[in-house]
C-alpha positions as CSV (number, residue, x, y, z in Angstrom):
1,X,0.1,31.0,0.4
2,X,0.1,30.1,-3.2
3,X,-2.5,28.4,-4.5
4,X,-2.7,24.2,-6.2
5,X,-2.4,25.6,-9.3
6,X,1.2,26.6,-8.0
7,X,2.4,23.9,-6.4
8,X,5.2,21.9,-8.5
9,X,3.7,17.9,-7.1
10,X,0.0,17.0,-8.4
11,X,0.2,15.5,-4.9
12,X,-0.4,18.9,-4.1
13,X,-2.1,20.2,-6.9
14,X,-4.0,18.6,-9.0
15,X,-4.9,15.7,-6.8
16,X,-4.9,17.6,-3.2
17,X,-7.9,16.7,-2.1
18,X,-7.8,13.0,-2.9
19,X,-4.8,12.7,-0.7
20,X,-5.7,15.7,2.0
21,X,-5.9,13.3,5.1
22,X,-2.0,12.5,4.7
23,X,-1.1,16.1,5.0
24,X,-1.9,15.1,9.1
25,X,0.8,12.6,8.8
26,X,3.9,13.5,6.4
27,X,3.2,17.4,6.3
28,X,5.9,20.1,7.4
29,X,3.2,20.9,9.9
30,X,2.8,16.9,11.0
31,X,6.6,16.0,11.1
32,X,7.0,19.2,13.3
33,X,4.1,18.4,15.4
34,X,5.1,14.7,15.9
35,X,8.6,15.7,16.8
36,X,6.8,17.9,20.1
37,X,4.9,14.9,21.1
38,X,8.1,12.7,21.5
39,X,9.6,15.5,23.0
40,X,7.1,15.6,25.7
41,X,6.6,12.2,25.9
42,X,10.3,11.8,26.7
43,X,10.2,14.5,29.4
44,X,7.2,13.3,31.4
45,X,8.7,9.6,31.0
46,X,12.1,11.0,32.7
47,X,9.9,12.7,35.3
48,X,9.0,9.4,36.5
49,X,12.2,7.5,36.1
50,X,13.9,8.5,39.4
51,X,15.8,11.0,38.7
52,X,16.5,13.0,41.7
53,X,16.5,16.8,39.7
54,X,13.3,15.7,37.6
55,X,10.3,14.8,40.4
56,X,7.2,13.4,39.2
57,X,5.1,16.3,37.2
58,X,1.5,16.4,38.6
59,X,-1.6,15.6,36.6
60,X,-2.6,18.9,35.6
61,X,1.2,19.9,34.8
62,X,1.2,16.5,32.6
63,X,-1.9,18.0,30.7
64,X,-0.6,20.9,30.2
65,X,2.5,19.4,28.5
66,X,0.6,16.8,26.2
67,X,-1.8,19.7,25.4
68,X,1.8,21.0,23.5
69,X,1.1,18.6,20.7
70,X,-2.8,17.8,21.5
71,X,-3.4,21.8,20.4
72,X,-0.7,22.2,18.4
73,X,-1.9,24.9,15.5
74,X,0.5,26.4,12.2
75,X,1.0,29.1,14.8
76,X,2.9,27.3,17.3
77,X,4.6,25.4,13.5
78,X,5.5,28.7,12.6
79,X,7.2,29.6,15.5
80,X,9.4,26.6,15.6
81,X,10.3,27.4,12.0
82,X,11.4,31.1,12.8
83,X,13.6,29.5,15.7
84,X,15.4,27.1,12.8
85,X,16.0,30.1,10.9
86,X,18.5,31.0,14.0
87,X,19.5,27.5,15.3
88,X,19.7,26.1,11.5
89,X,18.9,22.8,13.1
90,X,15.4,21.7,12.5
91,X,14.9,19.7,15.9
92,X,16.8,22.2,18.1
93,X,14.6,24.4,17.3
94,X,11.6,22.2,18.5
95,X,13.3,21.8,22.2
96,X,14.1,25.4,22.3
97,X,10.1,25.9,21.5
98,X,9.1,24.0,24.3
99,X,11.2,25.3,26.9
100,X,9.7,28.9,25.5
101,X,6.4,27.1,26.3
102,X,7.3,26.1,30.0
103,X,8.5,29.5,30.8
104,X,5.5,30.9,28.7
105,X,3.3,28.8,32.0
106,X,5.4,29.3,34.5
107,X,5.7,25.7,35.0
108,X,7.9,25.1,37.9
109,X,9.9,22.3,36.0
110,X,13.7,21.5,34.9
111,X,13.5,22.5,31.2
112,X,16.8,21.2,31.0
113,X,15.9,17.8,30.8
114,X,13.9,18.3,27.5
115,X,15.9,16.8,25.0
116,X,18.6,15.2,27.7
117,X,21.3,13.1,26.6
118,X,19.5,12.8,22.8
119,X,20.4,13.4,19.4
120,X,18.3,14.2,16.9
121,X,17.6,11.2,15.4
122,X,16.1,9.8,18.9
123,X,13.5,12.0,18.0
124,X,13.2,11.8,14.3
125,X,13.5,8.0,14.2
126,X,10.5,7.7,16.7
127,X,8.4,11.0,15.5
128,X,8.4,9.6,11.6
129,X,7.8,5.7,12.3
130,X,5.2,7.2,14.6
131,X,3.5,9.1,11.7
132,X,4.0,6.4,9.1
133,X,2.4,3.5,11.9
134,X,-0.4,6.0,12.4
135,X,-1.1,7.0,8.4
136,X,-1.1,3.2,7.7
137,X,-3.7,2.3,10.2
138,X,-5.5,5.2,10.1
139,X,-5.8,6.3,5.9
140,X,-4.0,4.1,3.4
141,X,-5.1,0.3,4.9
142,X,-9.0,1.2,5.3
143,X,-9.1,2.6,2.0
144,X,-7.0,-0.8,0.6
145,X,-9.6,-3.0,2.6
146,X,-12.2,-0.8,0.7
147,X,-11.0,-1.6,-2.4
148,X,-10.1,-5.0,-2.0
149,X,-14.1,-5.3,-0.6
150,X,-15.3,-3.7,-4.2
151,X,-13.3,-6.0,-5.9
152,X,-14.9,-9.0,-4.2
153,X,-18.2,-7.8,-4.4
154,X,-17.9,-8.2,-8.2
155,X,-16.3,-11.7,-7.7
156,X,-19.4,-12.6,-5.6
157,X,-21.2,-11.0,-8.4
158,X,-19.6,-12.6,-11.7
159,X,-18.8,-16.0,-10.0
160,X,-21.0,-17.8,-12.3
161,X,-20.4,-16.0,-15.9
162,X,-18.2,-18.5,-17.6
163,X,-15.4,-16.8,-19.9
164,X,-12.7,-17.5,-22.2
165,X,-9.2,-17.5,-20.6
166,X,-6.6,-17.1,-22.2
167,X,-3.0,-18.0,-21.8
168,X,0.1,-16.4,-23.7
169,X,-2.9,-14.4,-25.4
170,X,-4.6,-17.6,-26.9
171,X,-7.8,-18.8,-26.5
172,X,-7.6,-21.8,-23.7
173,X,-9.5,-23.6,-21.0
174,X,-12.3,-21.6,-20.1
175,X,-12.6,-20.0,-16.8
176,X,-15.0,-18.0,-15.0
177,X,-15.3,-13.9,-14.2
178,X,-15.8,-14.0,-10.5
179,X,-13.5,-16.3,-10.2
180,X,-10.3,-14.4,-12.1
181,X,-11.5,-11.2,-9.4
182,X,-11.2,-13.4,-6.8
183,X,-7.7,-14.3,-7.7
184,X,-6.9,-10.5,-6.6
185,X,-9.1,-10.5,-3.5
186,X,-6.7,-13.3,-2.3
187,X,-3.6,-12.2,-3.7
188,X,-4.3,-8.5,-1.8
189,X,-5.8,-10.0,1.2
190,X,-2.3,-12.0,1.7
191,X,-0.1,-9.3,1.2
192,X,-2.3,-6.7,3.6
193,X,-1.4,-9.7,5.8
194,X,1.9,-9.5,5.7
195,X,1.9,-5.6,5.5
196,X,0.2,-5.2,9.3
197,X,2.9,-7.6,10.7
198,X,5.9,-5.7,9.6
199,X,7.5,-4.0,12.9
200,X,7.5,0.0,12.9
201,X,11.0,0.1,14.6
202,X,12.6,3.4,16.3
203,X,15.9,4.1,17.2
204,X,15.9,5.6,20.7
205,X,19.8,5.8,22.3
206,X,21.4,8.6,22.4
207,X,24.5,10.0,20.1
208,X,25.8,6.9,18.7
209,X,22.7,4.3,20.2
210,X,25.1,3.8,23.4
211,X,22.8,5.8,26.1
212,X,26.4,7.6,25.9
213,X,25.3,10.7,28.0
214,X,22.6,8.9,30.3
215,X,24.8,6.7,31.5
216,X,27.2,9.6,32.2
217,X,24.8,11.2,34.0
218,X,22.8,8.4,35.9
219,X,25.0,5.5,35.7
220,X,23.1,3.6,38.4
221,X,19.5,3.6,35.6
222,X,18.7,0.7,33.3
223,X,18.6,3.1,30.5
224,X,18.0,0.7,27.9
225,X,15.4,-0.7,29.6
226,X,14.3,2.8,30.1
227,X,14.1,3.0,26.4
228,X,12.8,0.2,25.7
229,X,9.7,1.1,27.8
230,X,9.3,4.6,26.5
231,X,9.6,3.3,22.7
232,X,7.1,0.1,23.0
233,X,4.8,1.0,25.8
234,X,4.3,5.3,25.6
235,X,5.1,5.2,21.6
236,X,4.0,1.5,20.6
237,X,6.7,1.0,18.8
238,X,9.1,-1.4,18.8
239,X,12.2,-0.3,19.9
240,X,15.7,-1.5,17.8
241,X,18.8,-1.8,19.9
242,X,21.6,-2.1,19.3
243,X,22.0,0.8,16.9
244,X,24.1,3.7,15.0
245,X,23.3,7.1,15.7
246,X,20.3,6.5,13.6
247,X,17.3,3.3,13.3
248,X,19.0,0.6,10.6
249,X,15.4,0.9,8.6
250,X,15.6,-2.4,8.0
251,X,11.9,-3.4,9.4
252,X,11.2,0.2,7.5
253,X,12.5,-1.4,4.1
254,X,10.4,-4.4,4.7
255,X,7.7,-2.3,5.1
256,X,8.2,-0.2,1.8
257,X,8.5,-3.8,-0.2
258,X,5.1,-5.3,0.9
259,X,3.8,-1.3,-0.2
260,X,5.3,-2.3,-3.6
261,X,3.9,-5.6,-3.9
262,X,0.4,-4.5,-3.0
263,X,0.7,-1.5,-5.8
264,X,1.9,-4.2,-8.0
265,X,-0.8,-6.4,-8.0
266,X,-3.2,-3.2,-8.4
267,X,-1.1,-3.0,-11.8
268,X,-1.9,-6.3,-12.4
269,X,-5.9,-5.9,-12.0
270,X,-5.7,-2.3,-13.9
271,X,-3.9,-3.9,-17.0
272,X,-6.4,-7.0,-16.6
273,X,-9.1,-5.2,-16.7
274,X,-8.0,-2.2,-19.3
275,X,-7.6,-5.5,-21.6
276,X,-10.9,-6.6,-20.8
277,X,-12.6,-3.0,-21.9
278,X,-10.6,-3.4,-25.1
279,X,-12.3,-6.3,-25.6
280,X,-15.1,-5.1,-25.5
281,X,-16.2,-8.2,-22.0
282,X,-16.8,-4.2,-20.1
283,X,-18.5,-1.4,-21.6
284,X,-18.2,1.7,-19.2
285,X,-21.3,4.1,-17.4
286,X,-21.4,7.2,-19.2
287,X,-21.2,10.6,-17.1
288,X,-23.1,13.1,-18.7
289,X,-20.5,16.0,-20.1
290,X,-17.6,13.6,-19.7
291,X,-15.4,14.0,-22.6
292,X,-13.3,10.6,-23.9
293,X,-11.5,11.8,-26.5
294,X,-10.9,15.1,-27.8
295,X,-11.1,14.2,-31.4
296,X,-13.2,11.3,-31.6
297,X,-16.6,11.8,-30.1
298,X,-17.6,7.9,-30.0
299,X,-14.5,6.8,-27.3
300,X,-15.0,6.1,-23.3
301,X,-11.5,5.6,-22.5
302,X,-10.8,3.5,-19.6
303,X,-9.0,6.6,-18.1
304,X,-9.3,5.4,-13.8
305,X,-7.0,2.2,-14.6
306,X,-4.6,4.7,-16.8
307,X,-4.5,7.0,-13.6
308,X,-4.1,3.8,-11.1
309,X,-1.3,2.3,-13.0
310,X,0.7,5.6,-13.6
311,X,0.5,5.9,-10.1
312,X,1.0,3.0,-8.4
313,X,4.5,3.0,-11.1
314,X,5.7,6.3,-9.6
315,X,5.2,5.0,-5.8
316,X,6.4,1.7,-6.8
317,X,9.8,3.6,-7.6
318,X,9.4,5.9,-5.0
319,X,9.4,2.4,-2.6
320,X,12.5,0.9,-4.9
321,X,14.8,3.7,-3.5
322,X,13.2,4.0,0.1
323,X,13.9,0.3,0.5
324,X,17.0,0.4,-1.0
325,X,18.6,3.5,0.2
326,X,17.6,3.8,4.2
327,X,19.1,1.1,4.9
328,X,22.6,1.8,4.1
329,X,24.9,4.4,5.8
330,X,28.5,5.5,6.2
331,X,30.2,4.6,9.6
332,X,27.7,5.4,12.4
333,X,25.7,8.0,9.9
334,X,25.5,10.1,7.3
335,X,22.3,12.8,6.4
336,X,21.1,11.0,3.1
337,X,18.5,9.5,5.4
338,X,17.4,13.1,6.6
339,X,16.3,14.0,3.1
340,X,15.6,10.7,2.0
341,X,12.9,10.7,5.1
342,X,10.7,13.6,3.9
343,X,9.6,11.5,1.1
344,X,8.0,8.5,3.0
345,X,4.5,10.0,2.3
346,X,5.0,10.6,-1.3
347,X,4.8,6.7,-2.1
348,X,1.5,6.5,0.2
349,X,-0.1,9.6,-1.7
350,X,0.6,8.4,-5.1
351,X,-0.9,4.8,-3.7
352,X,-3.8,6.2,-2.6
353,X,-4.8,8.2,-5.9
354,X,-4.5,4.9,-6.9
355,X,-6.9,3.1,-4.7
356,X,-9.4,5.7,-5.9
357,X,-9.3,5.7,-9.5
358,X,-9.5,2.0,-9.6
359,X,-12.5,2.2,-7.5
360,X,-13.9,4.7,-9.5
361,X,-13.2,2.5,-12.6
362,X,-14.7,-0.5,-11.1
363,X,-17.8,1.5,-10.1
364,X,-18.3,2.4,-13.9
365,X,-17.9,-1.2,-15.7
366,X,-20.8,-3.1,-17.4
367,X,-20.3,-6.2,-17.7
368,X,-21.2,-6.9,-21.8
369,X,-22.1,-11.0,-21.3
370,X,-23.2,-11.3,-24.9
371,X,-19.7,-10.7,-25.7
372,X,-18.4,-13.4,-22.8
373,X,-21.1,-16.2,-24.8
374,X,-19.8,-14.5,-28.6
375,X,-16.2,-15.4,-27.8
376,X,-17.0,-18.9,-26.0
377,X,-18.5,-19.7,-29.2
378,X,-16.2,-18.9,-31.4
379,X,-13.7,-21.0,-29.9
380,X,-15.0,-24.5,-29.4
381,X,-11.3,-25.7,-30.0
382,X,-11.1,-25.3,-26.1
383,X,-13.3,-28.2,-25.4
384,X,-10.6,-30.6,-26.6
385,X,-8.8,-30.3,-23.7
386,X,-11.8,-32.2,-22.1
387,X,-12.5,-34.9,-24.6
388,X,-8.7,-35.7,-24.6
389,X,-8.6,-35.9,-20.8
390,X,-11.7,-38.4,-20.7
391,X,-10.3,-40.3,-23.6
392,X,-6.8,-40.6,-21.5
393,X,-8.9,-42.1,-18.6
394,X,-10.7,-44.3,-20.9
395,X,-7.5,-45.5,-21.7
396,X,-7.9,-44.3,-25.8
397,X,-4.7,-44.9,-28.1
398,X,-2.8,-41.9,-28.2
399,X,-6.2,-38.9,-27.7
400,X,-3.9,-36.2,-27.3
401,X,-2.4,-36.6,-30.7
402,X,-6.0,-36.9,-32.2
403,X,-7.3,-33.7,-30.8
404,X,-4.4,-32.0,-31.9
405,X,-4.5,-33.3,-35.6
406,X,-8.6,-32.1,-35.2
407,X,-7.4,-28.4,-34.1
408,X,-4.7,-28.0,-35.4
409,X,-6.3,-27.9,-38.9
410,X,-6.6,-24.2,-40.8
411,X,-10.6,-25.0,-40.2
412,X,-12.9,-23.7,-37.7
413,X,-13.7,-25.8,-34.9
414,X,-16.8,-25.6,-34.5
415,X,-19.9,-27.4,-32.2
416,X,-20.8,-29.4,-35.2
417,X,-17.0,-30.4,-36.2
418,X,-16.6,-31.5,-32.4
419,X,-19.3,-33.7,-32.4
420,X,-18.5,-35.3,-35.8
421,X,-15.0,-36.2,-34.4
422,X,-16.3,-37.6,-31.2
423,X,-18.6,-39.6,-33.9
424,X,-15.6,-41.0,-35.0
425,X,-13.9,-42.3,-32.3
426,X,-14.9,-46.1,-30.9
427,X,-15.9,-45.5,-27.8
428,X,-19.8,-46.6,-26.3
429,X,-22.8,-44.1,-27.0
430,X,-22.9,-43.2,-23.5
431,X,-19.4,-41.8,-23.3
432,X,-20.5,-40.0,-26.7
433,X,-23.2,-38.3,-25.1
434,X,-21.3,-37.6,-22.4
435,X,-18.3,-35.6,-24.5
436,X,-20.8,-34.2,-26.7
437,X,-23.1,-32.4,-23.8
438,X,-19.3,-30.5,-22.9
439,X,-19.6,-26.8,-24.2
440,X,-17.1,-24.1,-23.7
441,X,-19.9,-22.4,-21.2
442,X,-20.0,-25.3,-19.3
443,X,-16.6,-26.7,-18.9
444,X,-15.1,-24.1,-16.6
445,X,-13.7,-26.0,-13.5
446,X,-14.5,-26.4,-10.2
């Protein structure tokens, strides 16, 4: 087996072992190994559906069939691929591997009723949903709650360092730390939301989704109700009908866009806080032998929000064509799906090196609150924003247009210049006093 160094996808290279877990979900190995347990699932849930030629299987003989896919090694992979290369038909091959299993155990079963009455996509429209469900729950959404948990641990931390916003790049109203990290705590938190209740939805139907051959066979069986029991309550899935030959993906799709929107607003944070660095508001830990920059010996670059961003941009597009493409399909079905298919993990992989630099660069950040207070001071323009607003209650003559003459001039606002203007105005002491004791530390909202 060739080695990472080989392998033409950092996914598989260079960042193999940040995404390893997924290789149980959107392998070669997985896809093949999910593909037996629907397989099996379908034959022990025909065993019990009447069918006169198909009794009941026993307990043991059902243990012996899930152990198929419970015990499944590369061995039993590799035989299934060795079939293909005679059948040229990737799920054939998988039925014609189990009924090599069944005489293998002398099971005293009809093999024939593997696969009965289904096309291929019965299988692969429940076997990849299935995978995907199970990688969501299971990888990519603990490690998103992990991160969105870091990120509101420093919210909790910074929620009283005030800090100057700024808007269209400007200096405005100021704001504080915790409370711009808590922005993305909430943003995430609602889209995680509407990530877990998006549907995984399987086709399960037969040829063209019409239970064409079941109802051939056993016209007297409810074999969309059949269906729709083996897909929600064996699979837990939920089970589209009417179909093509293959699942619409539209609940797929839907899933792919809330994917996007999360990785989006991890773009958001990374370019947030790259900014922040350049500002010099973060300064970074140092790892001893950690090289910045190859030339110049003094730079820490903020390299984890570089990685996350690249990233989350090539999953991002990854999720673009997965949403847009699956969906759509000539007549009852083409095979752009097929191929299109084996990529569902690539998006999740690229995500999740994500989710781990940025973690890795939020671990690292020092928060530099002399420069926070440097910047606050230097911009005491913001404060009019305040005056003006208590001057407007007050009912003043025209204190927006007086502030703006004050800062608008090609001098530096300043504490002192503030409270000589406020001086100015004829208004009582008290209201004086109470304009004056506004700072832009202090005036940072609720």
């Amino acid at each position: 087996m060739p080695s990472t160094l080989q392998a033409i996808s950092p996914i598989d290279g260079r960042y193999r072992n940040k995404v390893d877990t997924l290789a149980n979900y959107f392998s070669e190995f997985a896809l093949i190994k999910y593909r037996v347990l629907v397989e099996v699932e379908y034959f022990l849930a025909l065993s019990e559906s009447g069918i006169e030629q198909l009794q009941p299987l026993s307990e043991q003989q059902q243990r012996i069939f899930r152990d198929l896919y419970k015990d499944f090694t590369e061995i039993d992979a590799q035989r299934i691929k060795d079939i293909e290369k005679v059948t040229n038909h990737d799920v054939k091959a998988v039925e014609y591997f189990i009924k090599e299993k069944i005489d293998a155990l002398d099971l005293d079963v009809n093999k024939e009723f593997i696969h009965f009455g289904l096309t291929s996509q019965d299988i692969n429209n429940t076997a990849i949903p299935l995978s995907l469900k199970e990688a969501l729950s299971e990888v990519y959404i603990p490690e998103l709650e992990k991160l969105i948990a870091q990120i509101e641990d420093l919210a909790n931390d910074w929620k009283d360092i005030p800090m100057l916003a700024r808007t269209h790049g400007q200096p405005a109203s100021p704001t504080r730390l915790g409370k711009e990290f808590q922005v993305f705590v909430t943003r995430l938190k609602k889209q995680l939301e509407v990530l877990k209740r998006v549907d995984h939805s399987a086709k399960f139907g037969g040829a063209t989704g019409n239970y064409n051959a079941h109802h051939v066979a056993y016209p007297a069986i409810d074999w969309k109700a059949f269906g729709t029991r083996f897909v929600e309550e064996k699979l837990g899935l939920n089970h589209s009908f009417p179909t093509t030959q293959i699942e619409h993906y539209d609940d797929m799709a839907s899933l792919f866009d809330a994917l996007k929107r999360i990785n989006t607003i991890i773009i958001d944070l990374d370019r947030d806080i790259w900014t922040y660095i350049s500002m010099d508001y973060f300064k970074q830990k140092i790892k001893k032998g950690e090289i910045g920059s190859s030339a110049m010996p003094h730079k820490v670059n903020p390299i984890d929000f570089e990685n996350s961003e690249g990233n989350l941009g090539i999953a991002n597009a990854l999720l673009e064509h997965l949403s847009a493409k699956l969906p759509v399909s000539r007549l009852q079905r083409d095979l752009t799906d097929s191929t299109v298919l084996r990529n569902v993990g690539m998006p999740l992989a690229h995500g999740l090196i994500a989710f781990k630099a940025t973690q890795n660069g939020l671990s690292k950040l020092l928060l530099n609150e002399s420069k926070l207070q440097e910047d606050l001071e230097n911009n005491w323009a913001v404060v009019a924003e305040a005056i003006q607003t208590i001057l407007r209650r007050e009912a003043y003559p025209n204190p927006y247009e007086a502030l703006k003459e004050l800062t608008r001039k090609n001098t530096k606002i300043t504490q002192p210049s503030i409270a000589d203007f406020i001086d100015t105005l004829e208004v009582s002491d008290d209201l004086k006093k109470q304009m004056k004791a506004i700072t832009p530390s202090n005036f940072t909202g609720i």
